[in-house]
C-alpha positions in Angstrom: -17.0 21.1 25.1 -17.6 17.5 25.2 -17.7 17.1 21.3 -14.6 19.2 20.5 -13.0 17.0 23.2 -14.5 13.9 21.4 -13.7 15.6 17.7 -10.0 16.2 18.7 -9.7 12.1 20.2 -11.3 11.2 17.2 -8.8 13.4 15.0 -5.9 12.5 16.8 -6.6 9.0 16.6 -7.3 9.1 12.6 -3.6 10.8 12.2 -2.2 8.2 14.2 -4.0 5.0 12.2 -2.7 7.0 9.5 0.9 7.3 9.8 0.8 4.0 11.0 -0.5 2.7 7.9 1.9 4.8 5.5 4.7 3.6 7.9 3.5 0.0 6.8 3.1 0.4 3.2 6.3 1.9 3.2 8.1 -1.4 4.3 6.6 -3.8 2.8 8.1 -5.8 -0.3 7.3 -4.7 -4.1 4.0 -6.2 -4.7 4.4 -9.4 -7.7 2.5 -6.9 -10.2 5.2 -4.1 -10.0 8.0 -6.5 -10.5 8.9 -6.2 -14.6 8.2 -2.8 -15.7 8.1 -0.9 -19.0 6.9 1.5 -20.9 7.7 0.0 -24.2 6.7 -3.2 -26.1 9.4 -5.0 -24.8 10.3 -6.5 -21.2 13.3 -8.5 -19.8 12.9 -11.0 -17.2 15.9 -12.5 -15.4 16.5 -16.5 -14.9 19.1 -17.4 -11.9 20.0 -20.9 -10.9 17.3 -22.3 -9.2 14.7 -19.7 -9.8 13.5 -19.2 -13.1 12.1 -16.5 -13.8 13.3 -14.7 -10.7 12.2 -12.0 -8.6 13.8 -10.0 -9.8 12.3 -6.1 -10.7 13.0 -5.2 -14.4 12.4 -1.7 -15.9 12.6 -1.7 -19.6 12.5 2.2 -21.6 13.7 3.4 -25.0 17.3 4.2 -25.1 17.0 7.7 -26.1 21.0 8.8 -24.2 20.6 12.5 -26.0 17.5 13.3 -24.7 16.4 15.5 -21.8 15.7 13.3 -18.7 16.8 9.9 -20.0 20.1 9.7 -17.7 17.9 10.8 -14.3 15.4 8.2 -15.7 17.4 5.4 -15.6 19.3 6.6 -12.4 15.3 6.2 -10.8 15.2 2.9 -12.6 18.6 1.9 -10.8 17.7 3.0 -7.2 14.5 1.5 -7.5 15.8 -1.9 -8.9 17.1 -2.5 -5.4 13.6 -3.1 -4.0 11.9 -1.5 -1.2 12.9 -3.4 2.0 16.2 -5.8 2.4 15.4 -9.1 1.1 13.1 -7.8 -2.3 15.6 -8.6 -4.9 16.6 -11.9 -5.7 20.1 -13.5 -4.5 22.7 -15.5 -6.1 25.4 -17.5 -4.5 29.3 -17.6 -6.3 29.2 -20.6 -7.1 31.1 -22.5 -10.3 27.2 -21.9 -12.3 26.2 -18.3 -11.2 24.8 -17.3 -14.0 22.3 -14.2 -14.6 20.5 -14.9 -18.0 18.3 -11.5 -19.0 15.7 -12.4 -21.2 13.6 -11.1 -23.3 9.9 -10.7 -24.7 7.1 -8.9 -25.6 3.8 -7.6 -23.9 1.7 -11.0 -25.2 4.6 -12.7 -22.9 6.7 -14.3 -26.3 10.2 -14.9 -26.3 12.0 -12.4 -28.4 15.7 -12.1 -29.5 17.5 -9.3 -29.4 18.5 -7.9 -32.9 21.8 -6.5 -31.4 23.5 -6.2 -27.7 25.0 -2.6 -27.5 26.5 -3.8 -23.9 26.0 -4.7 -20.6 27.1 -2.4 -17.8 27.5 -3.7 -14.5 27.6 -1.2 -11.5 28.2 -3.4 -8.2 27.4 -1.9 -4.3 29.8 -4.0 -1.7 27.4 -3.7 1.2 29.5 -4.5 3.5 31.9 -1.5 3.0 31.2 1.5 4.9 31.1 3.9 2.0 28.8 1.7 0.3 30.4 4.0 -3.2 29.3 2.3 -6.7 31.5 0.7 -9.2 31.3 0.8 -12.9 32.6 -1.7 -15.1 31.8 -3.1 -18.5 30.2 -6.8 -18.1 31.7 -10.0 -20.6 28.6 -11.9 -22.0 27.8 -14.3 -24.1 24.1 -14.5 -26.4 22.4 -17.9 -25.9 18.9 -18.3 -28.0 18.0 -14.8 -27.8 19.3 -14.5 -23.7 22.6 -12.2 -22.5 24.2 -14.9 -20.0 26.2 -13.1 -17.6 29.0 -14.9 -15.3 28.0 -13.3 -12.2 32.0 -15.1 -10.4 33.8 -12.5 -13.4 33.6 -8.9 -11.3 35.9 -8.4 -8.8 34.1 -8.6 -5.3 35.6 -7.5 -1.8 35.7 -10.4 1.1 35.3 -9.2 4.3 36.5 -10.6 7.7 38.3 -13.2 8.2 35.8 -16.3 6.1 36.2 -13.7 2.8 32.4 -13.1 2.8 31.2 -11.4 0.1 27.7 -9.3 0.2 27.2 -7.6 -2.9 24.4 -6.0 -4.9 25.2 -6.1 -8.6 23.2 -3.8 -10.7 22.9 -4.5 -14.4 21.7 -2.0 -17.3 21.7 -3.6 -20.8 21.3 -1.6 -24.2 19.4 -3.4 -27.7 17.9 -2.9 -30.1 14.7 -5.0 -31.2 12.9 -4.5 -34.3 15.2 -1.5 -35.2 14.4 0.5 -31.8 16.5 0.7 -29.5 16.1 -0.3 -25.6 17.2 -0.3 -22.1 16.7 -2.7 -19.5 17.9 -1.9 -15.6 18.0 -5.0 -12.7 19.4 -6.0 -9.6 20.2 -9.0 -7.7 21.9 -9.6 -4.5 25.4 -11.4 -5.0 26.8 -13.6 -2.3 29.5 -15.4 -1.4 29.9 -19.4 -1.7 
């Protein structure tokens, strides 16, 4: 009687350590090593004022758009972008240079350039608004030695209360094609206001 008593304590206690530690994992930040991610030979790394390279957590794929799976791939890509817990992705204040440059290079970590930019789509998450709904937009960029430079001030934020804030999490999928293959790269960073 006295060991199932003990067994069950025991049992009980092992399903409580656990959830406890699943619960913990769960919350914690994306680990450094999980940050750029791809399962090509290319990988895109993003510079922001003041941090460069960034935080940020890259997923690089071949742009195969016909293909079965390739649009629920890069929606996973998208969600998980956006980090585990609040405060994973890097932020960038409005300021006159917020700029997001996305980079490029290969596994041996060279710099490569892009043969050509297909586009850059931005989708953008006001935080602040209840519905929290996703926007679509095409983004303007320029190409700077091999880099797409972004101006993060060109999309069309909302400002809340009565100081305008802005709280905004801009997610950025760009299509190219390097060494006649063609590739896409999904990010996020946190936009705030001045």
């Amino acid at each position: 009687m006295k060991r199932v008593l003990l067994g069950a304590v025991v049992l009980g206690l092992g399903l409580v350590l656990g959830l406890f530690f699943l619960l913990l994992k769960a919350h914690e930040p994306t680990a450094e090593g999980k940050r750029i991610n791809t399962d090509t030979q290319v990988r895109m790394l993003v510079d922001l004022p003041h941090a460069t390279p960034s935080r940020a957590i890259t997923f690089t794929t071949a742009r195969t758009p016909g293909e079965k799976g390739y649009e629920a791939k890069l929606s996973k890509y998208r969600e998980r972008a956006l980090g585990r817990v609040e405060g994973d992705i890097p932020s960038l204040q409005l300021s006159e240079d917020a700029q997001v440059i996305l980079r490029f290079q290969d596994l041996h970590h060279n710099n490569i350039s892009p043969e050509r930019v297909e586009g850059v789509e931005a989708q953008w998450v006001d935080v602040l608004s209840e519905e929290e709904k996703p926007t679509h937009v095409p983004a303007s960029y320029t190409l700077a030695e091999g880099a797409i430079v972004l101006d993060a001030a060109q999309f069309p934020y909302q400002r809340h209360g009565e100081e305008g804030k802005i709280w905004t999490k801009l997610i950025l999928t760009a299509d190219y094609q390097y060494q006649g293959e063609d590739y896409t790269s999904v990010t996020a960073v946190l936009i705030l206001d001045k």
